[in-house]
N, C-alpha and C positions, 0 to 999 in steps of 0.2 A: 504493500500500500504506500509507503515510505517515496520508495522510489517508483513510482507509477505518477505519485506526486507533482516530484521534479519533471519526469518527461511531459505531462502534462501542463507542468508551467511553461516548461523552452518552448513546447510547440504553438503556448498562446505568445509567447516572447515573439518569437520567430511570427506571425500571424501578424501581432500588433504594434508592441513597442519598436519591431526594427523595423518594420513596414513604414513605421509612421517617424522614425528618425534613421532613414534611408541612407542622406545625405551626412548624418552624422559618422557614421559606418563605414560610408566610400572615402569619408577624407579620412579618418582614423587607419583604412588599410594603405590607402596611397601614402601618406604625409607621414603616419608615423605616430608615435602618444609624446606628447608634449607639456607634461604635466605641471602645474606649478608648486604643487604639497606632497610630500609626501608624509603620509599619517600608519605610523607603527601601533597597533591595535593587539586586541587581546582577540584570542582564537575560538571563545567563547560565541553560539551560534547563537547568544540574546544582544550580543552588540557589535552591530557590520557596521563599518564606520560611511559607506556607501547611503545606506538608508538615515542612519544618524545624519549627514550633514546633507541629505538631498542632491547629489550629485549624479553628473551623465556618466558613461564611459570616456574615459580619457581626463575627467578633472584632479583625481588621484592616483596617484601612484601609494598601493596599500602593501604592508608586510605586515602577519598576525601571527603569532606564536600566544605560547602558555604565557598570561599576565601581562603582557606588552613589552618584555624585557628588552632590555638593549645589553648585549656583553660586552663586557671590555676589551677596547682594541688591543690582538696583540701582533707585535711586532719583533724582528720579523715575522710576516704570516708563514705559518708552517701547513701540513697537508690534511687538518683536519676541516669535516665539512663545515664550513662556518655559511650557514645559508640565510641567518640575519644579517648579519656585515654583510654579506656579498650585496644583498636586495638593497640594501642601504647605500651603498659604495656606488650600486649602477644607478640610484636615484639621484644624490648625488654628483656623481664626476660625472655619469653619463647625458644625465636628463637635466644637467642644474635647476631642480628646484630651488624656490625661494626659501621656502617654508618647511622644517620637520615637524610636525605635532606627535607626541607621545601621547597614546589616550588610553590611560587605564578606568577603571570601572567598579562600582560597588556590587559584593556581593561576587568577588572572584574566588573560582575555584583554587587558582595556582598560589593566590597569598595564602589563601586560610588553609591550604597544606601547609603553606610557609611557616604560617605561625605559628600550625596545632605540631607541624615536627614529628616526632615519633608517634603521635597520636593522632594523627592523620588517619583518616581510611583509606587513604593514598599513600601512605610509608613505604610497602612494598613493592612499589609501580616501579619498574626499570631507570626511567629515563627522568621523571619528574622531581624528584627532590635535588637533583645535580643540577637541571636547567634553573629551577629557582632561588637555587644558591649563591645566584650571583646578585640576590638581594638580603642574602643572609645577615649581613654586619648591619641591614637598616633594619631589619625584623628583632634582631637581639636587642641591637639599643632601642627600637621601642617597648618591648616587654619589659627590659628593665628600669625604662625611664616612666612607662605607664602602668609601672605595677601599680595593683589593686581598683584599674579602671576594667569597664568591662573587655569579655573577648571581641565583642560587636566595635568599640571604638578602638582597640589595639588595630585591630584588623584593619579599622578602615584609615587609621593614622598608617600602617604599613603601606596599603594599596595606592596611598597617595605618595608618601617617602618613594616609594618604590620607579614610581613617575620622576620625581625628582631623580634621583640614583640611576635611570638611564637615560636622562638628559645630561648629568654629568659623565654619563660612560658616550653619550656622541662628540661630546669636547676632548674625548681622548682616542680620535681617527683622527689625523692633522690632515687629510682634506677637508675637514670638515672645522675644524680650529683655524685653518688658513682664509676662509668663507665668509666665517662668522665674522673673525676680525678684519676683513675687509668689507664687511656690512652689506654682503652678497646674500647673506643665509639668516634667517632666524629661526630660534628653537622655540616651540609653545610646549609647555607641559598642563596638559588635561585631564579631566577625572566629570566620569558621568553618573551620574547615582540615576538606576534605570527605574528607582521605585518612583522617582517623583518626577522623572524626564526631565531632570535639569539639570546643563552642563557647568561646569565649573571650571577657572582656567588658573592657574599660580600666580600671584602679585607678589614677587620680591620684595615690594615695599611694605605688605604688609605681613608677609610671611603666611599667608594663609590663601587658600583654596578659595576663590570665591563666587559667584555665581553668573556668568555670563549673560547677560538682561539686553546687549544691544547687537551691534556687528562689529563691533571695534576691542579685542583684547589688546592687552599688552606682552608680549614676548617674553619667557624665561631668562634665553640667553640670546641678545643683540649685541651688536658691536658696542665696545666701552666697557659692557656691565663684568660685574667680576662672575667667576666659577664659584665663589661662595655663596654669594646671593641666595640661591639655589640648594645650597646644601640640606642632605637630607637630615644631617645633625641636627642643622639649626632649624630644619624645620620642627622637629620630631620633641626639642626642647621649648618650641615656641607653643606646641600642641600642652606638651606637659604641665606648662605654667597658667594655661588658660581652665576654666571650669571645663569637668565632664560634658560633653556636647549630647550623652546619652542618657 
C-alpha cells in the first residue's frame, strides 16, 4: 500500500505538476541547477525542508542525514566515505551558493539517542550513536550544565546547541572560511519546533533561538562576526542561566 502510494503520487506528478511547470523542467535539464541555498536538514520524513520553505525544483540544493549534522572537516581528506562534506563541498565550490542554513528540529530522533546514551532504544543500532557523536561534547555539557531541568528541555537545548556545533564545524572547510570572510557566503543556523509550525532562527546578539515573524533573518556567521558568537558553550550556558522554559 506504502509504495503503490508513491507510484500513485509521481504518476499525478508527472500528469500535473510537471505538465503544468513544463518550462521549468526544460531549462533545469538544458541550463543546469543553479541554486542559491543550500539547507543541511534532518532525514526525519516529518520535516522536508522542500515543503517547509515552499520551494520549486532547482531553488535548493538539500543534504539530510540523522539530526542535520555537519562533521568536522578533516584534512588531509583520507578514503573514507565522507558523503556530507562531499554534498556540501559541491554546493559550495561547485554551485557557489550564497547561503548554508543548518535546520535542525524538535522532537529529533538522533538527539534524544544522543542524550538518552546507553538508554536509548537505539544503543545497539550499528551506525547511529558514532554518527551522532560528533555532537557528543555539546550533549554532555548540556546534561551537566542543565542538570535537574527536564529530559524535554535538555533535549531540546541539545537539538539546538547541536545546530550551532555544525555551523561551527562548516567554518572549519577553509572553502568555506575563505567565503565567509570575503562576504560571498553566509551561514543561518535554524531550528523548527513542528508542534507549533514555527521556525526559529539564532540571534548572536541575543544568544537565543528566536522566532522568525517576517522575511528578513539575521545570519549566524557573516563576514566580521567572530566563530564565538555562535558557540555552543555559550549558548548552552546562556540556556542554563535563564528560567526552565518547561
Amino acid at each position: 500500500m506504502a509504495l503503490e502510494r508513491l507510484l500513485t503520487g509521481f504518476r499525478d506528478f508527472r500528469t500535473g505538476y510537471y505538465r503544468e511547470h513544463l518550462d521549468l523542467f526544460e531549462k533545469l535539464a538544458t541550463e543546469g541547477q543553479s541554486p542559491k541555498i543550500l539547507i543541511i536538514g534532518c532525514a526525519d520524513a516529518r520535516v522536508d525542508p522542500g515543503i517547509l520553505t515552499q520551494t520549486q525544483p532547482g531553488d535548493i540544493f538539500t543534504v539530510r542525514n540523522v539530526a542535520a549534522m555537519v562533521p568536522p572537516a578533516q584534512y588531509p581528506p583520507d578514503t573514507r566515505h565522507h558523503g556530507t562534506s562531499s554534498a556540501i563541498e559541491f554546493a559550495v565550490r561547485g554551485l557557489n551558493v550564497e547561503h548554508v542554513v543548518v535546520l535542525g528540529h524538535a522532537l529529533c530522533g538522533g538527539i534524544g539517542a544522543l542524550v538518552d546514551g546507553r538508554d536509548s532504544i537505539y544503543a545497539s543500532y550499528d551506525y547511529l550513536s558514532t554518527w551522532t557523536a560528533i555532537a557528543q561534547e555539546v550533549r554532555d555539557l548540556a546534561v551537566a550544565k542543565l542538570k535537574g531541568r527536564s529530559r524535554e528541555e535538555i533535549t531540546r537545548a541539545v537539538e539546538q546547541a547541536a545546530v550551532l556545533n555544525s555551523v561551527s564545524n562548516l567554518m572549519g572547510f577553509r572553502w568555506i572560511e575563505e567565503k565567509v570572510k570575503a562576504g560571498t557566503l553566509a551561514l543561518h543556523a535554524w531550528w523548527f519546533n513542528m508542534t507549533e509550525g514555527q521556525l526559529y532562527a539564532f540571534n548572536p546578539a541575543t544568544v537565543t533561538f528566536e522566532a522568525v515573524q517576517g522575511v528578513s533573518v539575521e545570519p549566524a556567521i557573516v563576514k566580521g562576526r567572530a566563530l564565538s558568537d555562535i558557540a555552543p558553550e555559550h549558548f548552552i550556558s546562556a540556556v542554563a542561566a535563564r528560567e526552565p522554559a518547561f
